[in-house]
DRENKOL-721128 format. One line per field, with one value per residue (C-alpha): residue number from 1; x, y, z. Coordinates in nm, 3 decimals, always signed. Layout:
N
seq c(NUM|...)
px c(X|...)
py c(Y|...)
pz c(Z|...)
This chain:
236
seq c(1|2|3|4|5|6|7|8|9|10|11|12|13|14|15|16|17|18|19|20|21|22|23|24|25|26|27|28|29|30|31|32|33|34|35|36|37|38|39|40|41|42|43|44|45|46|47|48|49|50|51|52|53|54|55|56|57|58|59|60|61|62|63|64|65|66|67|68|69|70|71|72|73|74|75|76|77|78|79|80|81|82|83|84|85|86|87|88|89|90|91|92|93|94|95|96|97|98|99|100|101|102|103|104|105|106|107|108|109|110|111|112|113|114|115|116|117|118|119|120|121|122|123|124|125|126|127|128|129|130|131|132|133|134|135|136|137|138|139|140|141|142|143|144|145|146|147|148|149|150|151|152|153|154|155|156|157|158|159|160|161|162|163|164|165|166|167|168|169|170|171|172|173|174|175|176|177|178|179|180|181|182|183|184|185|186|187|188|189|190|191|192|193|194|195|196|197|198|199|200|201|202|203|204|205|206|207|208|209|210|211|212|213|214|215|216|217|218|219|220|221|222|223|224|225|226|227|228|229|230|231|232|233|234|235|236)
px c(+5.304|+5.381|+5.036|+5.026|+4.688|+4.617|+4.401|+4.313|+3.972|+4.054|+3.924|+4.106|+4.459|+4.333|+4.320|+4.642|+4.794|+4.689|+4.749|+5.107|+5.170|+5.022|+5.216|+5.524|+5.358|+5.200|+4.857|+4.662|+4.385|+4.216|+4.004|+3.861|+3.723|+3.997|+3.893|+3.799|+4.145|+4.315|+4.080|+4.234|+4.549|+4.540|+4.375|+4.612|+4.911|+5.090|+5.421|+5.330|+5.090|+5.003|+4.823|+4.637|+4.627|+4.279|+4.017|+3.669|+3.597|+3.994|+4.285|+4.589|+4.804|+4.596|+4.613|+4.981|+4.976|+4.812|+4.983|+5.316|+5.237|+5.084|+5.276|+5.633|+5.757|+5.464|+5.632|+5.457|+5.437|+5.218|+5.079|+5.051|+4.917|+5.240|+5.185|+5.122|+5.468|+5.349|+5.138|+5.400|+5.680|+5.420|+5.362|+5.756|+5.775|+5.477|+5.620|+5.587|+5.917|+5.864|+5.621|+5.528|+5.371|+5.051|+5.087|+5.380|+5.533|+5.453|+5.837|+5.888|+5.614|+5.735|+6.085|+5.993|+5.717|+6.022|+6.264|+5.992|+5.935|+6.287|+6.367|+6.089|+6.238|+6.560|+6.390|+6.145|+6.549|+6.698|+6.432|+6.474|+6.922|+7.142|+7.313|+7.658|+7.923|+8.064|+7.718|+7.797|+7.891|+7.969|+8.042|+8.050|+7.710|+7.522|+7.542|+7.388|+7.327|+7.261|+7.170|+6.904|+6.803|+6.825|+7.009|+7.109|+7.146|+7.250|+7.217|+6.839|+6.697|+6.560|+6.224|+6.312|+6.152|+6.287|+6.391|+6.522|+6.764|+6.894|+6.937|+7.144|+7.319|+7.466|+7.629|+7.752|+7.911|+8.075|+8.234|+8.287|+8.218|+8.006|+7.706|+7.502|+7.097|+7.128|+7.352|+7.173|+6.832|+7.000|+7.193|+6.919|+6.584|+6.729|+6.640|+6.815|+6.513|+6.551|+6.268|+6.273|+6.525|+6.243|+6.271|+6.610|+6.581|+6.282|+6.437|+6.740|+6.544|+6.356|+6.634|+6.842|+6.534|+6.578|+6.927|+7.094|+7.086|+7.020|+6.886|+6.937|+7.327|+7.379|+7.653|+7.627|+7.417|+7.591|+7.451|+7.738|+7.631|+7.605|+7.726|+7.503|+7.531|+7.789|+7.831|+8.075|+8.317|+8.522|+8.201|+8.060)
py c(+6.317|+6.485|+6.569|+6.886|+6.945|+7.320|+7.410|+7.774|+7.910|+8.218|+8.075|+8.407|+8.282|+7.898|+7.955|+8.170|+7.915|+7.621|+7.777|+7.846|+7.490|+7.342|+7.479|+7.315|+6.922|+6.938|+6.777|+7.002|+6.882|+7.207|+7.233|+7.509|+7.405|+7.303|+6.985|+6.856|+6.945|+6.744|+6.423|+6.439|+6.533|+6.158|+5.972|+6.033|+6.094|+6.406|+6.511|+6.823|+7.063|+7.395|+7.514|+7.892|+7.944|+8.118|+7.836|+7.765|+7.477|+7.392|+7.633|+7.553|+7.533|+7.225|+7.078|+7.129|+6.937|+6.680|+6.610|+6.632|+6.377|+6.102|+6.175|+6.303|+6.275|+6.531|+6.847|+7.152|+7.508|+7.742|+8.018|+8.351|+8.716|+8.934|+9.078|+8.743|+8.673|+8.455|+8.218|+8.213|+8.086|+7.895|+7.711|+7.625|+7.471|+7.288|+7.119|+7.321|+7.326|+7.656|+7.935|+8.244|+8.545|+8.702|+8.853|+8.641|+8.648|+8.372|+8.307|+8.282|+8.028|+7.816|+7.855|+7.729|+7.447|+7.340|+7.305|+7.063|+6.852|+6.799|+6.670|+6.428|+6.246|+6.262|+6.057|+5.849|+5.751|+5.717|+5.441|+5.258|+5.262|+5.009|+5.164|+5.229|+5.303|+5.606|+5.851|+5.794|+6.052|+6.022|+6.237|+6.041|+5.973|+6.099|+5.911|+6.016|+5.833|+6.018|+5.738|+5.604|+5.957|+5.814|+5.943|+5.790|+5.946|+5.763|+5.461|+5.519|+5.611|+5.978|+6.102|+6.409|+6.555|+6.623|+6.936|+6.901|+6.583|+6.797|+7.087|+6.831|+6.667|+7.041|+7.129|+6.800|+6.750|+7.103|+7.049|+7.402|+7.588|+7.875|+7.915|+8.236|+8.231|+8.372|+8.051|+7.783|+7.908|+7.881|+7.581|+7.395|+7.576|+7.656|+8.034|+8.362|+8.599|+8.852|+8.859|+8.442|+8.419|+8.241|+7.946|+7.814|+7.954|+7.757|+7.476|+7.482|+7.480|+7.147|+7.023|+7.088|+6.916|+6.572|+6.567|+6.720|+6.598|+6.965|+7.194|+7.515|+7.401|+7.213|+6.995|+6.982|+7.225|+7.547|+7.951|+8.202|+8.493|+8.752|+8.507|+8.193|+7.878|+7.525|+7.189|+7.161|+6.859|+6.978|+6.855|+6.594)
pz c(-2.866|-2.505|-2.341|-2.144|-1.905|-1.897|-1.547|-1.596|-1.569|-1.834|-2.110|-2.322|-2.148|-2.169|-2.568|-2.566|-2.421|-2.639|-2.945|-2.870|-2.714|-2.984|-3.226|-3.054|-3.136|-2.784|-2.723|-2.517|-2.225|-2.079|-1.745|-1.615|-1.252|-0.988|-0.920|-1.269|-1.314|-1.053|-1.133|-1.467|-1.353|-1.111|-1.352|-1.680|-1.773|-1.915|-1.950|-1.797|-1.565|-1.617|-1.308|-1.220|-0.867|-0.866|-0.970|-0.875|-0.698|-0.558|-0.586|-0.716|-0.466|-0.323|-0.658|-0.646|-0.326|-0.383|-0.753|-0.512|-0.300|-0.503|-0.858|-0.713|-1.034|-1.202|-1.396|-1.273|-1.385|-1.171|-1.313|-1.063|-1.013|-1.127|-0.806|-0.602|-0.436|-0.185|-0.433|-0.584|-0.305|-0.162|-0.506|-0.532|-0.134|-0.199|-0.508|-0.833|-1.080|-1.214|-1.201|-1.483|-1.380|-1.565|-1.809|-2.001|-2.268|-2.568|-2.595|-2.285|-2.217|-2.467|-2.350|-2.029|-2.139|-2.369|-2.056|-1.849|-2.168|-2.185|-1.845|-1.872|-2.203|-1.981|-1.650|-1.847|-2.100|-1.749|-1.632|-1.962|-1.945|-1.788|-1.511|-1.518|-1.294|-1.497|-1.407|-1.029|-0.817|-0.462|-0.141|+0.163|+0.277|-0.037|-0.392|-0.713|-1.022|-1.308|-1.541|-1.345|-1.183|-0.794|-0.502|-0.203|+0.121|+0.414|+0.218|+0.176|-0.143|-0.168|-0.329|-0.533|-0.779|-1.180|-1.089|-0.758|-0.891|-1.184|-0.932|-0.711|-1.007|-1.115|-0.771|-0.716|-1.100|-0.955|-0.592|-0.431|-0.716|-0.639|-0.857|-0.828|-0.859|-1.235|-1.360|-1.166|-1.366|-1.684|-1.665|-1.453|-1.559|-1.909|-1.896|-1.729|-1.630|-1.341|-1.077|-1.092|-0.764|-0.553|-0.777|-0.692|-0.320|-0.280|-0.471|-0.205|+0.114|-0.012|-0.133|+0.192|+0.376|+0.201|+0.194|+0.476|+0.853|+0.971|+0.697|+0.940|+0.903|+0.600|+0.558|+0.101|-0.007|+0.173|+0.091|-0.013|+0.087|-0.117|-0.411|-0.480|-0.366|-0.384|-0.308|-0.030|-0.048|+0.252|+0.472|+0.256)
């Protein structure tokens, strides 16, 4: 059963929130203090984090950083103000997959929970596959390998996160096709809501730092304007 730690010192939107998870076979773990929440968060393992911004003790947004940079691979969801925009790009550059704004929707939260889950049974399948030749792709300095979820950039292997590889994996499966901001959230996020546009332009910028040799003048990941965004094979 998938394990999903719920930080979030609401205790109404705490229960909300564990009732409706539950009801999708989830096992639910909830803290209410910041810091009780990240020592669980370090010490255990769960398919997924849901994180408020707002907690006693340590805010979110450190607990986001810190899950970032000693579990890389840790699915996060912040959850935000509705009228908290920079919590909320702040949460997505330091690390978080996704973000939902208060109040949500209970469809919508599973939706999204749903879309985490399932990218974690695709990494932790990954790790457990032989790798094979036919889930490479490659574009002069920068190799991906779907099977066994690594990249390669300059011949040296790149730390990205679930979201970030499958983000990479999409524009690279499509050289020079222009994707806007509404079909990279569906086909990567698995949902189309407007208002969520900070979530892949976050996503891009850290992707563009781990991957490209100049992110102010990427070389792969190249902006549209006024479209979206592609991977460009004419540079690569």
């Amino acid at each position: 059963m998938d394990k999903v730690l719920v930080v979030e010192d609401d205790h109404d939107i705490a229960n909300l929130i564990t009732v409706n998870l539950t009801e999708l076979g989830l096992s639910i773990e909830h803290h209410a203090d910041g810091q009780a929440g990240l020592n669980a968060a370090l010490n255990n393992d769960y398919s997924l984090v849901l994180l408020d911004v707002m907690l006693p003790s340590l805010g979110g947004l450190d607990i986001c950083r810190n899950l970032r940079d000693r579990k890389p691979e840790q699915a996060i969801i912040m959850l935000t103000a509705k009228n908290s925009e920079t919590d909320r790009v702040l949460g997505l550059e330091l690390g978080a997959d996704d973000y939902m704004t208060k109040p949500f929707s209970i469809r919508e939260l599973q939706a999204r929970v749903r879309s985490q889950i399932r990218k974690v049974h695709l990494l932790a399948n990954a790790q457990t596959q032989p790798e094979s030749p036919q889930h490479m792709i490659e574009h002069s300095s920068l190799c991906i390998n779907q099977q066994t979820r690594e990249v390669f950039c300059r011949q040296k292997l790149i730390d990205l996160t679930a979201t970030e590889f499958d983000l990479l994996y999409h524009l690279m499966k499509h050289p020079n096709q222009v994707f806007s901001r509404a079909q990279l959230l569906e086909s990567v996020w698995g949902y189309q809501h407007s208002g969520y546009e900070h979530t892949v332009n976050s996503h891009i910028n850290r992707l563009r730092a781990k991957v490209e040799t100049d992110a102010a003048n990427p070389d792969y990941v190249q902006t549209v304007w006024g479209v979206g965004y592609k991977f460009n094979v004419a540079k690569a």
